[in-house]
BAFI-3210 file (N, C-alpha, C; in Angstrom, 3 decimals, decimal comma, padded with zeros to 6 digits):
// residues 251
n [1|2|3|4|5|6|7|8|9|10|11|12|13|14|15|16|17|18|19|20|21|22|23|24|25|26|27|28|29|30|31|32|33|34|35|36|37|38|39|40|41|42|43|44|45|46|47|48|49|50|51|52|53|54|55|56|57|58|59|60|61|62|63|64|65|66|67|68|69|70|71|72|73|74|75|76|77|78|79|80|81|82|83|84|85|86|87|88|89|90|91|92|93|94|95|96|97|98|99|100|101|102|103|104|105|106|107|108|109|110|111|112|113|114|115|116|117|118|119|120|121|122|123|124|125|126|127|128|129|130|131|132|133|134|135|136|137|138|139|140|141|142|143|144|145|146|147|148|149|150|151|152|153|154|155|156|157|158|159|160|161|162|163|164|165|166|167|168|169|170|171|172|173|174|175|176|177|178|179|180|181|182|183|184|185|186|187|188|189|190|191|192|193|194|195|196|197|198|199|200|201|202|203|204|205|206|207|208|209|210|211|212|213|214|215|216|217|218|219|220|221|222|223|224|225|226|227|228|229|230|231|232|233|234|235|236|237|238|239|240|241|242|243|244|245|246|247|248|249|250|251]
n.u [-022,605|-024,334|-023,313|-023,986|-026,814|-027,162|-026,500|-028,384|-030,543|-029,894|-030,277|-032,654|-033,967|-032,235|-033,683|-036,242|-039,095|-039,478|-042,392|-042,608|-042,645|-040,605|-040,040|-038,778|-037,533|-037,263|-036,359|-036,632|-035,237|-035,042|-032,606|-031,117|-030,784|-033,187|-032,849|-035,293|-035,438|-037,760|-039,163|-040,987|-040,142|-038,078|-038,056|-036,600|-035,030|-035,674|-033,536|-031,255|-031,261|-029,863|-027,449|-026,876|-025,352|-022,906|-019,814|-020,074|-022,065|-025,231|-028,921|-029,481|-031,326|-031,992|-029,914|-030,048|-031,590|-029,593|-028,139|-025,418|-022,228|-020,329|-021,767|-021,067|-022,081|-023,926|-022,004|-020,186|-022,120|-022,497|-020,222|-019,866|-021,616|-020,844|-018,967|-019,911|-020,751|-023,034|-025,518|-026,911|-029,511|-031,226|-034,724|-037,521|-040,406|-040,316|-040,135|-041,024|-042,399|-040,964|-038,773|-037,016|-034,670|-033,040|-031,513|-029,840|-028,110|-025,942|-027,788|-026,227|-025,459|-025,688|-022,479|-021,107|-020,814|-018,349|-015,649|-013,785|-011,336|-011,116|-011,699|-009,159|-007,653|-007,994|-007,620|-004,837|-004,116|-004,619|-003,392|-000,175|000,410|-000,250|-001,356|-001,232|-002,853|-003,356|-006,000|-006,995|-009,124|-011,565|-014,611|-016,484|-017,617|-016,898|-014,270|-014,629|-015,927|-013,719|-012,039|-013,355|-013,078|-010,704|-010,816|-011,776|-010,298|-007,892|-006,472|-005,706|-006,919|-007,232|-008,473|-008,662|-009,605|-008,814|-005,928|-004,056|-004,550|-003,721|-001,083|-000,394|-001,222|-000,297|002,091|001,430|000,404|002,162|001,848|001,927|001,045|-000,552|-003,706|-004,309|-006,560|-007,005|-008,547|-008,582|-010,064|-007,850|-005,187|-004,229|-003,886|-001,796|000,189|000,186|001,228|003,428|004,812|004,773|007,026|008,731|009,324|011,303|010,736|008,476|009,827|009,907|007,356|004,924|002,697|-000,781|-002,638|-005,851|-008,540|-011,205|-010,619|-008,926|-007,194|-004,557|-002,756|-003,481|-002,522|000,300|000,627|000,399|002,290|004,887|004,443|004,857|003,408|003,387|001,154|-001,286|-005,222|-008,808|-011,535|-014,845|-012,679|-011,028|-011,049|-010,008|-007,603|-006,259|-005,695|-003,314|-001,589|-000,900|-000,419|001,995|003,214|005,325|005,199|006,290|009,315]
n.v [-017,373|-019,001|-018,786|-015,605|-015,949|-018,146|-015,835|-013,911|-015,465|-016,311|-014,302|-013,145|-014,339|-013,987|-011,693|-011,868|-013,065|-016,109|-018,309|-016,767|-015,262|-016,248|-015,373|-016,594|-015,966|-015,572|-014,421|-013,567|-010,262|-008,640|-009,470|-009,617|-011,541|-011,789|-011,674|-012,245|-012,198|-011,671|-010,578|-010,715|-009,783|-007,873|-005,425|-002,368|000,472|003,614|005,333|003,820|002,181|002,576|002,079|-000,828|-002,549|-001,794|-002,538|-004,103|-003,186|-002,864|-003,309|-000,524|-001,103|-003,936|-005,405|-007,602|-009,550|-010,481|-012,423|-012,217|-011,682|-009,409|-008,148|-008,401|-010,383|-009,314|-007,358|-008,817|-010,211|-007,882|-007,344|-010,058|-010,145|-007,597|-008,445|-010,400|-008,260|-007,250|-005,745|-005,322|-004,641|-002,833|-003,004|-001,482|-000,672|000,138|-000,037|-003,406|-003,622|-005,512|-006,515|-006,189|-007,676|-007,136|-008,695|-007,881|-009,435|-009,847|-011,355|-014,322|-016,083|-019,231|-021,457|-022,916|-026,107|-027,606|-029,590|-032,892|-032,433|-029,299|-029,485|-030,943|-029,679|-027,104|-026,972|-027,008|-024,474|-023,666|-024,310|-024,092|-022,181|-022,531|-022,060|-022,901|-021,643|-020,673|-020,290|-017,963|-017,673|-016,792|-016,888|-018,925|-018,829|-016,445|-017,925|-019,906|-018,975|-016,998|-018,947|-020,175|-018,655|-018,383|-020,574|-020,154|-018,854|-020,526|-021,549|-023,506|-024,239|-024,342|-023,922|-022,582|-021,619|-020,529|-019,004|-020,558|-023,333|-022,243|-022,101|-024,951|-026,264|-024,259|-025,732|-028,475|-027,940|-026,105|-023,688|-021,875|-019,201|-016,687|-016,043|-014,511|-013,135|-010,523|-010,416|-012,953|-015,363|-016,502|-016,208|-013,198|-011,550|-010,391|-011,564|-014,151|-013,873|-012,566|-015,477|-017,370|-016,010|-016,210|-018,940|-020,984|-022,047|-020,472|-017,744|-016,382|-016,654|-015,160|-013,044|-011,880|-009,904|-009,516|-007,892|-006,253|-003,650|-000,626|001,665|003,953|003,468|001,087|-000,268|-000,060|-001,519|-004,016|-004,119|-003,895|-006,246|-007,740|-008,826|-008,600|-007,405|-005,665|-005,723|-004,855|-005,862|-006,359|-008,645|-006,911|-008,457|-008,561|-007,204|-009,220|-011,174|-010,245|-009,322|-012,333|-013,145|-012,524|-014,202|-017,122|-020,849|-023,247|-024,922]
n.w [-005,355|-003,836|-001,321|-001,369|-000,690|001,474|003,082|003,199|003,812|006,251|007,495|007,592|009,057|011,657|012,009|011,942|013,961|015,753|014,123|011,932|008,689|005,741|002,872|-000,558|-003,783|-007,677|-010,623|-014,055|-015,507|-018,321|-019,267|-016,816|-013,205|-010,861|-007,972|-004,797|-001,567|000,924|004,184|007,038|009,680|012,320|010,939|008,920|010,550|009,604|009,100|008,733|006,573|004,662|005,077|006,019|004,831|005,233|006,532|009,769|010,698|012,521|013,129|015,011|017,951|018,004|018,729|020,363|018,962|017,254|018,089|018,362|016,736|014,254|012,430|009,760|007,643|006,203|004,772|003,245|001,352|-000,531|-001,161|-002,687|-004,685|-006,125|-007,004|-009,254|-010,523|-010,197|-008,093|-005,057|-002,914|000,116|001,440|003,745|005,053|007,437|011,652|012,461|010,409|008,474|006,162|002,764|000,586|-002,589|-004,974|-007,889|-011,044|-013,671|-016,118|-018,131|-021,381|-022,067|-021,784|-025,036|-025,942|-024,126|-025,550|-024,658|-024,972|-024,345|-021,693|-020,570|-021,047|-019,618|-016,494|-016,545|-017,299|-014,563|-012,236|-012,505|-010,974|-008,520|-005,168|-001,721|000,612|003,742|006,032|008,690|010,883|013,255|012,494|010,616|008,644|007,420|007,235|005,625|003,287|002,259|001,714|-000,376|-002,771|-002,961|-004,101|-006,206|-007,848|-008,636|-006,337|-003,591|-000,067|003,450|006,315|009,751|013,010|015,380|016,862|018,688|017,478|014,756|014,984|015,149|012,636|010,672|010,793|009,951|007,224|005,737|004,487|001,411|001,797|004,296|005,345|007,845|010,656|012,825|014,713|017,066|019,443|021,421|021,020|019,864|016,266|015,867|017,772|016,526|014,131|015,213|016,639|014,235|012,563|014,257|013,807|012,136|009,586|008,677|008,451|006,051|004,517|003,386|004,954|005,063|007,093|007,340|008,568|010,543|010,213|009,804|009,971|010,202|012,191|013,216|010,622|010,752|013,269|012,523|010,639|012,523|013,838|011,304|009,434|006,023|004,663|004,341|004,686|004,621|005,808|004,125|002,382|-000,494|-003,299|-005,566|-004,679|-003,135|-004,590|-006,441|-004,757|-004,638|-006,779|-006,931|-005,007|-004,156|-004,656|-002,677|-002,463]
ca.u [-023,980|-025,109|-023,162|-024,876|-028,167|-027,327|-026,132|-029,601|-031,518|-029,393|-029,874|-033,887|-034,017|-032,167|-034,594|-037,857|-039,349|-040,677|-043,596|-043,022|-042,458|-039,505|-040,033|-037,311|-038,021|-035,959|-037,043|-035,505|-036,119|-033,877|-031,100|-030,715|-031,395|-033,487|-033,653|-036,049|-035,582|-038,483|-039,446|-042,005|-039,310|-038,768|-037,908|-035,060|-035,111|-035,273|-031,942|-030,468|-031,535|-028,814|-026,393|-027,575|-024,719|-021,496|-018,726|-019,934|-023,348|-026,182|-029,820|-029,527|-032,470|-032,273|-028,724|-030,115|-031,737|-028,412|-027,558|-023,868|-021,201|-019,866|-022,668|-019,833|-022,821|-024,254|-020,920|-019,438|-022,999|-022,032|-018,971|-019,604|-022,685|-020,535|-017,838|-020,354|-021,185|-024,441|-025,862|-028,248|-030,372|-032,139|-035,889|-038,677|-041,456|-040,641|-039,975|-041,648|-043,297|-040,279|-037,513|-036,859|-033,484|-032,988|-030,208|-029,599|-027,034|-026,323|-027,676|-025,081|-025,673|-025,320|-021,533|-021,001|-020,103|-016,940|-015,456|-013,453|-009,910|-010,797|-011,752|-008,566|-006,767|-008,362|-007,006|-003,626|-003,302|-004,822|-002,311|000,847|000,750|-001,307|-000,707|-001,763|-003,412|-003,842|-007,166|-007,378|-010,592|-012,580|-015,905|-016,372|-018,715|-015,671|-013,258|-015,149|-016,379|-012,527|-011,837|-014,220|-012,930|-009,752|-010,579|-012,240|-009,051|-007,132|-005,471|-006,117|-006,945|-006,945|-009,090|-008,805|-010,538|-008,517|-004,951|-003,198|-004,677|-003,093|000,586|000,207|-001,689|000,918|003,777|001,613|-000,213|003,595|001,200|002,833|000,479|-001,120|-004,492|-004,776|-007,647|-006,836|-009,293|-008,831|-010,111|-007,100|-004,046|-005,004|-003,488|-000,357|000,432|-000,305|002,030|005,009|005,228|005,145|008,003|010,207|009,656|012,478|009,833|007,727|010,522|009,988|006,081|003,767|001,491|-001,559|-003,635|-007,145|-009,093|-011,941|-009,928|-007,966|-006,849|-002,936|-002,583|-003,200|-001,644|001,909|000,762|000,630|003,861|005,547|003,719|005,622|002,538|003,531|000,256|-002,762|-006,524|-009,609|-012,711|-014,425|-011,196|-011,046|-010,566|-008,577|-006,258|-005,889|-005,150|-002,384|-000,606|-000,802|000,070|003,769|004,002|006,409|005,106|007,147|009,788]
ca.v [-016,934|-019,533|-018,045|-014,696|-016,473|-018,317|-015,046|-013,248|-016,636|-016,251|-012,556|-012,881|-015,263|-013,781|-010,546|-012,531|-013,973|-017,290|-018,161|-015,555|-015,824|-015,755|-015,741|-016,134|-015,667|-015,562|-013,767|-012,521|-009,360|-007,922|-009,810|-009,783|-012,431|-010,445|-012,418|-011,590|-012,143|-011,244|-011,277|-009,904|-009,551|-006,277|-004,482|-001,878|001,778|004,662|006,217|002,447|001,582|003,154|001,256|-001,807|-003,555|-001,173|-003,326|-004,001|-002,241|-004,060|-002,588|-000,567|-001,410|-004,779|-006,030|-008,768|-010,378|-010,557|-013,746|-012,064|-011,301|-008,442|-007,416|-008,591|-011,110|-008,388|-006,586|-009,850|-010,487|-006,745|-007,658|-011,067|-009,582|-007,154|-009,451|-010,515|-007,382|-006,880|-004,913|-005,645|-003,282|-003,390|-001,578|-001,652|000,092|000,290|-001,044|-004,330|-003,651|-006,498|-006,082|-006,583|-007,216|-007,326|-008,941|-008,861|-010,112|-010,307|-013,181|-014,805|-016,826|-020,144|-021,391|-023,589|-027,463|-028,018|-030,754|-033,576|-031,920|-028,665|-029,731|-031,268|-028,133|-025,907|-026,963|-027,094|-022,991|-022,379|-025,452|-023,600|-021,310|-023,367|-022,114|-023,128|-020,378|-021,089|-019,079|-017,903|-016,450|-017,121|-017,082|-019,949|-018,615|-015,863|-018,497|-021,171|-018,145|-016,708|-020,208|-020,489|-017,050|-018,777|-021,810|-019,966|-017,765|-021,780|-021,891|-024,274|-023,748|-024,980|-022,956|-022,809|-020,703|-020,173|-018,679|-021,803|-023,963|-021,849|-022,545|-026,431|-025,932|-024,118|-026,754|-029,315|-027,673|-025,893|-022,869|-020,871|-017,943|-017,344|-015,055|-014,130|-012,439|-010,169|-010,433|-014,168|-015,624|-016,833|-015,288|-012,401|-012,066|-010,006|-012,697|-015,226|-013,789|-012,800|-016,582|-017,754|-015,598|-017,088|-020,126|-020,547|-022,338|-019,202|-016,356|-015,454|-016,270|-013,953|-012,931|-010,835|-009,348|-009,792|-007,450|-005,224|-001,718|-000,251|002,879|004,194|003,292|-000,537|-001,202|000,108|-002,210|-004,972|-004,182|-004,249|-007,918|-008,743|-008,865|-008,179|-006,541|-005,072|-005,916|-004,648|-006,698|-007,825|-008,182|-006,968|-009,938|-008,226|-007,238|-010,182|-011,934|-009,322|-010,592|-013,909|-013,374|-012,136|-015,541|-018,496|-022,050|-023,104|-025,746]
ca.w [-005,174|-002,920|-000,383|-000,840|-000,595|002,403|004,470|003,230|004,390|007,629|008,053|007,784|010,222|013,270|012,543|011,855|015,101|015,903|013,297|011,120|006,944|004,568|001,265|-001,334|-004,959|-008,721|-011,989|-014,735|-015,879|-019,304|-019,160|-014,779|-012,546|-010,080|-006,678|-003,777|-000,188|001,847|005,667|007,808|010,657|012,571|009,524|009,521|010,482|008,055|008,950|008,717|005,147|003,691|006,060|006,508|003,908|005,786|007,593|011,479|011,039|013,431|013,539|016,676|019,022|017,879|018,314|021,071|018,294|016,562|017,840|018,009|015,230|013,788|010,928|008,879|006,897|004,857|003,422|002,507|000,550|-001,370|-002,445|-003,662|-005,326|-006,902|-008,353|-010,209|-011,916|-009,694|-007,491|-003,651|-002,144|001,178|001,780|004,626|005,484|009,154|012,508|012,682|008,672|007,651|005,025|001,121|-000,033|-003,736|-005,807|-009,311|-011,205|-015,389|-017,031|-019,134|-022,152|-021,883|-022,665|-025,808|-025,604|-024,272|-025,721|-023,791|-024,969|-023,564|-020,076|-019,864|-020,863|-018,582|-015,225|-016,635|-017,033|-013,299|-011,451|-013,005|-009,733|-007,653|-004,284|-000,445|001,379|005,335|006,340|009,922|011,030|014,347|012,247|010,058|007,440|006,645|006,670|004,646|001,931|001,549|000,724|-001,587|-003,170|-003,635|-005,076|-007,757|-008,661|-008,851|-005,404|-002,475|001,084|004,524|007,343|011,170|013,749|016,370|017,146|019,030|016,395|013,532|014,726|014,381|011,352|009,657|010,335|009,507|005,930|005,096|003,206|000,602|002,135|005,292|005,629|008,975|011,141|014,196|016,381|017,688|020,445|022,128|020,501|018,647|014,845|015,535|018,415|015,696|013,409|016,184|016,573|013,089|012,426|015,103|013,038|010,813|008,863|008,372|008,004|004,355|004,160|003,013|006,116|004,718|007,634|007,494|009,431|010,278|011,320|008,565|010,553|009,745|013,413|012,502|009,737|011,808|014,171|011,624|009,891|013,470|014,474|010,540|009,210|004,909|003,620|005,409|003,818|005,486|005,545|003,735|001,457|-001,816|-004,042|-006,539|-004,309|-003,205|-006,217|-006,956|-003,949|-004,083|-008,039|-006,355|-004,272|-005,383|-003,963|-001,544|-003,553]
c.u [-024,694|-024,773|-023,899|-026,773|-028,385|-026,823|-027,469|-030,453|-031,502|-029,569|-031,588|-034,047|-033,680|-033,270|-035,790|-037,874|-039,662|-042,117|-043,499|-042,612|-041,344|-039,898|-038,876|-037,882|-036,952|-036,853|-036,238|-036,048|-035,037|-032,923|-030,471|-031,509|-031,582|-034,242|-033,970|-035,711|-036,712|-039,547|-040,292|-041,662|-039,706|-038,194|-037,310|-035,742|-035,162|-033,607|-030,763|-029,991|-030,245|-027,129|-025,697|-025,699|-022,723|-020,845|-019,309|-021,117|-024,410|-027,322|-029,989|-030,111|-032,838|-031,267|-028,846|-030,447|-030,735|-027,889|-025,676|-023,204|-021,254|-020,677|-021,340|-020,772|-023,016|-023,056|-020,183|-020,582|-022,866|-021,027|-019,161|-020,655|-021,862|-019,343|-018,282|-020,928|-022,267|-024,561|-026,986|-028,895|-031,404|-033,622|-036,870|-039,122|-041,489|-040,346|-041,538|-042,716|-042,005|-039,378|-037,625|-035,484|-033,563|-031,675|-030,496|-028,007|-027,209|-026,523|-026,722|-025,951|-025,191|-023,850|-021,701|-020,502|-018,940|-016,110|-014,305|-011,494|-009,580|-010,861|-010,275|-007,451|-007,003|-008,014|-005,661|-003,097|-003,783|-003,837|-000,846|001,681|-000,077|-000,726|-001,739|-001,870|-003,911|-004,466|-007,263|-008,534|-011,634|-014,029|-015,694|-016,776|-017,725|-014,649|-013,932|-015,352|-015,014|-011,736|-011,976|-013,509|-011,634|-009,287|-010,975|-010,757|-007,649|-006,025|-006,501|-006,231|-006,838|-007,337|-008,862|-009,286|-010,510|-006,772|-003,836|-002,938|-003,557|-001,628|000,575|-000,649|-001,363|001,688|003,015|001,308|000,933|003,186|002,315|002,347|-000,217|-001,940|-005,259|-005,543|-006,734|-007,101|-009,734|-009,133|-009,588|-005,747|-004,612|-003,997|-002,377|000,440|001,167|001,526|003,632|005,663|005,297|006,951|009,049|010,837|010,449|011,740|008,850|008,710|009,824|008,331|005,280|002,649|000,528|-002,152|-005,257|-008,309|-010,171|-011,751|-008,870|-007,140|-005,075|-002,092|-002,414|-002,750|-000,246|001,466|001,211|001,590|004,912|005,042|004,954|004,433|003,150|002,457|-000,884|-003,856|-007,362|-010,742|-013,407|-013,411|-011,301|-010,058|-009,282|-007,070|-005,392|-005,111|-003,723|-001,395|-000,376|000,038|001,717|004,269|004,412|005,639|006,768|008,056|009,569]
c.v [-017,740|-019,283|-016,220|-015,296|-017,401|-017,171|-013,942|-013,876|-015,871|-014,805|-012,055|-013,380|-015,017|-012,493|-010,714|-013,347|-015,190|-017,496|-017,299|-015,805|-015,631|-016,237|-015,750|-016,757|-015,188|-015,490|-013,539|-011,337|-008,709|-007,816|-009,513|-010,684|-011,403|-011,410|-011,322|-012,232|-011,308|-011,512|-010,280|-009,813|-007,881|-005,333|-003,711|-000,544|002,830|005,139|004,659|001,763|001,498|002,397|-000,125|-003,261|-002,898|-002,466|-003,726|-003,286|-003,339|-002,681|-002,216|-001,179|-002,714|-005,508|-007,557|-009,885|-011,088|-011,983|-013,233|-011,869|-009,892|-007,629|-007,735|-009,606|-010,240|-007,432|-007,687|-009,754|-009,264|-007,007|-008,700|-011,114|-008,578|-007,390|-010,056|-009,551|-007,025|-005,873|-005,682|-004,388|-003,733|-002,045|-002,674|-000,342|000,644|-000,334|-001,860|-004,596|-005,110|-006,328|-006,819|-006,774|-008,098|-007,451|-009,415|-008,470|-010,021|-011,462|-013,045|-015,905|-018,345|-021,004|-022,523|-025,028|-027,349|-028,902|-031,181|-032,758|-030,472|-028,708|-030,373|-030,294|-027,568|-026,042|-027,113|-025,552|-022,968|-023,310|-024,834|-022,989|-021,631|-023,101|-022,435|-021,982|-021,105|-019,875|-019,283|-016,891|-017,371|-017,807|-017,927|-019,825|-017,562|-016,408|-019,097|-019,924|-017,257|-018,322|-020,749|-019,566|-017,468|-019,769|-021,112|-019,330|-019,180|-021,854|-022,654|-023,632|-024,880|-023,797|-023,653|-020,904|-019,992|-019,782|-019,896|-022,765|-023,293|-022,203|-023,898|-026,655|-025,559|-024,407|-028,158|-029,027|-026,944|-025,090|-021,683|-019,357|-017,667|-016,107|-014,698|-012,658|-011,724|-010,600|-011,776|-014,213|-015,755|-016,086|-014,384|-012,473|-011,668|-010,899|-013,263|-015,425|-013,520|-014,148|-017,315|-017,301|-015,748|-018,366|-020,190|-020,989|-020,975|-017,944|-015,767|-015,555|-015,406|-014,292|-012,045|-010,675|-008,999|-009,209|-006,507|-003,353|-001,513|001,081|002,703|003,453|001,536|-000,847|-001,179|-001,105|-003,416|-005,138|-004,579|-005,556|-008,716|-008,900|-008,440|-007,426|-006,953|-004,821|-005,358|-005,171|-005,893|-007,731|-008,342|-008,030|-009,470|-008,045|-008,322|-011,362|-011,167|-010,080|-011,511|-013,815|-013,332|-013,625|-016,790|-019,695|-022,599|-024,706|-027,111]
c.w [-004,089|-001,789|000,032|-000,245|001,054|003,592|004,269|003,962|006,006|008,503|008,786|009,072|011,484|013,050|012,231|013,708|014,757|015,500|012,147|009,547|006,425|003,428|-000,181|-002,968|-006,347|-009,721|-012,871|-016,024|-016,944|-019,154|-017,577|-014,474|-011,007|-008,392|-005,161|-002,323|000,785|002,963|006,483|009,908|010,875|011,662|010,006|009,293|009,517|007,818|008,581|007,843|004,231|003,916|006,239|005,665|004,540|007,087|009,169|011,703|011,597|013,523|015,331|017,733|019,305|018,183|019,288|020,295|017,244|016,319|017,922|016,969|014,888|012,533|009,828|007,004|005,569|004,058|003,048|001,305|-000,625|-002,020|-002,886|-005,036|-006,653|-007,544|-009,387|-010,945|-011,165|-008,856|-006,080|-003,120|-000,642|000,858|003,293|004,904|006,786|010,102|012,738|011,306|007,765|006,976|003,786|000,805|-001,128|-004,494|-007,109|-010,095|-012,697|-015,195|-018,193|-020,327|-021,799|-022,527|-024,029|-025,221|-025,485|-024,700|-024,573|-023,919|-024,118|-022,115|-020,002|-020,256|-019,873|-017,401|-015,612|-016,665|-015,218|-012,378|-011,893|-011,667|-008,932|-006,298|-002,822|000,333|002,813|005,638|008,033|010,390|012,135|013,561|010,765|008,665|006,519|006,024|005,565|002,878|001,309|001,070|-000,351|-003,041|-003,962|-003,913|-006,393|-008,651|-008,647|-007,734|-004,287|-001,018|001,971|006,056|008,718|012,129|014,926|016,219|017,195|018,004|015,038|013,670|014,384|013,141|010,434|009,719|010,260|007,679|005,402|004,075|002,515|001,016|003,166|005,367|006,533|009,685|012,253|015,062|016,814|019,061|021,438|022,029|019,448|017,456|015,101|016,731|017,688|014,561|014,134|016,289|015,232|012,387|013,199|014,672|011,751|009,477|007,777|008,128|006,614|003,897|004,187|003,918|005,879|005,795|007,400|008,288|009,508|010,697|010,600|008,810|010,356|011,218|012,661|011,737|009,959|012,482|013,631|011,245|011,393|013,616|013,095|010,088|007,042|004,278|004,861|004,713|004,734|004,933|004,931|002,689|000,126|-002,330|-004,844|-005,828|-003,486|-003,993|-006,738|-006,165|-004,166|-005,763|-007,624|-005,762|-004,744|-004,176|-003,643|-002,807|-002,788]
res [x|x|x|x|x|x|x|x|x|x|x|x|x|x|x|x|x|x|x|x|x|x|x|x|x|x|x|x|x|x|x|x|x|x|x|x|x|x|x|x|x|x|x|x|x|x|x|x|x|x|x|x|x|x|x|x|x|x|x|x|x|x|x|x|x|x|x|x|x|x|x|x|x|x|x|x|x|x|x|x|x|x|x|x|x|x|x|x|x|x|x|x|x|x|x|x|x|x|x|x|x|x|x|x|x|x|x|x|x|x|x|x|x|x|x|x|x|x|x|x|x|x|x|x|x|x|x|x|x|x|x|x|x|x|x|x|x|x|x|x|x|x|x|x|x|x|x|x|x|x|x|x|x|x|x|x|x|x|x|x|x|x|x|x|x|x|x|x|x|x|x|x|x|x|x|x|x|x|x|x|x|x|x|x|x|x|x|x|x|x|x|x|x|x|x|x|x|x|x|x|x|x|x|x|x|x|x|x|x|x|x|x|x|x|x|x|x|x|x|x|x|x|x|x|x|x|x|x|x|x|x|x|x|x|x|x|x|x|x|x|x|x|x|x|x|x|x|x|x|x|x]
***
């Protein structure tokens, strides 16, 4: 959650000007935690509204204020919104009337005392299959938040941000899994992965693809690069987890 909260923060902010307000706000209204985000930025189009949370979507007229990136912020903030069971919504009144976006979430009960025997159970079922995931992804805030994604589901990570970087990165971190981006800076992903697979090191590792272009066309492309499984941003967790459930740590 604090990652959705910091890519709403981050979202007001490139489309609020200089001087202008954010307000951020938390209620709870029959059993939901019902948080507010709201900015007196240039507020989003009518035809847009509906949009606004889709893969790569950028308010047209505005995309200078963007600051750059892929609109990739707000559909990560959807799905991590709706792993928890919730729901977001965007509204505005208009260009330059500001924006609302609304997240709520169940409230949970508070759990019971744990005592000192079960805390030291409980990391002993998720370490069983404890595996190393090497995250490749240009943008930092993707890598750092699929990291996050899979510490919670009891596996480790190890992020980098660039192509070149990722080859000595995966002979020095030796990951049982490697969740690479396409569209790198320097070597793009099926590059990335052509050379991993020359490495006698890498033959048999599980290379998931990571990307924003899910077309029948790409995922051939992928399977030719050696690529084992083809995700499309932002990447469903579950199926994630399915995979990785298949992979043996490396002995």
């Amino acid at each position: 959650m604090s990652q959705v909260i910091a890519n709403l923060l981050t979202n007001a902010a490139k489309y609020t000007p200089s001087g202008g307000r954010i307000k951020l706000s938390a209620t709870a209204d029959n059993g939901r935690a019902v948080i507010t985000i709201r900015d007196n930025g240039i507020g989003i189009p009518a035809e847009m509204q509906s949009d606004v949370f889709r893969l790569f979507a950028q308010i047209g007229d505005h995309r200078e204020r963007s600051q750059g990136g892929l609109g990739i912020g707000l559909a990560l903030v959807k799905q991590l919104v709706e792993l928890h069971g919730g729901s977001v919504s965007a509204s505005s009144e208009g260009a330059d009337q500001g924006s609302v976006f609304t997240v709520q979430i169940p409230l949970t009960a508070a759990p019971d005392e744990i005592t000192p025997a079960e805390q030291s159970a409980e990391p002993a079922a998720n370490t069983s299959r404890r595996l190393k995931v090497l995250v490749i992804d240009d943008n930092p805030i993707i890598a750092d938040t699929m990291g996050m994604l899979l510490e919670d589901i009891g596996h480790e990570f190890e992020a980098v941000h660039n192509g070149r970087g990722a080859l000595d990165a995966a002979r020095n971190y030796r990951p049982d899994a490697i969740l690479l981006d396409i569209g790198l800076p320097d070597m793009d992903g099926y590059e990335v992965c052509r050379a991993l697979r020359h490495d006698h090191l890498f033959e048999h590792t599980t290379i998931i693809a990571q990307t924003g272009w899910g077309q029948d066309k790409d995922k051939e492309l992928a399977k030719e690069a050696g690529f084992d499984f083809h995700l499309t941003k932002p990447v469903p967790l579950a199926d994630l987890q399915r995979i990785l459930s298949d992979v043996l740590p490396r002995e």
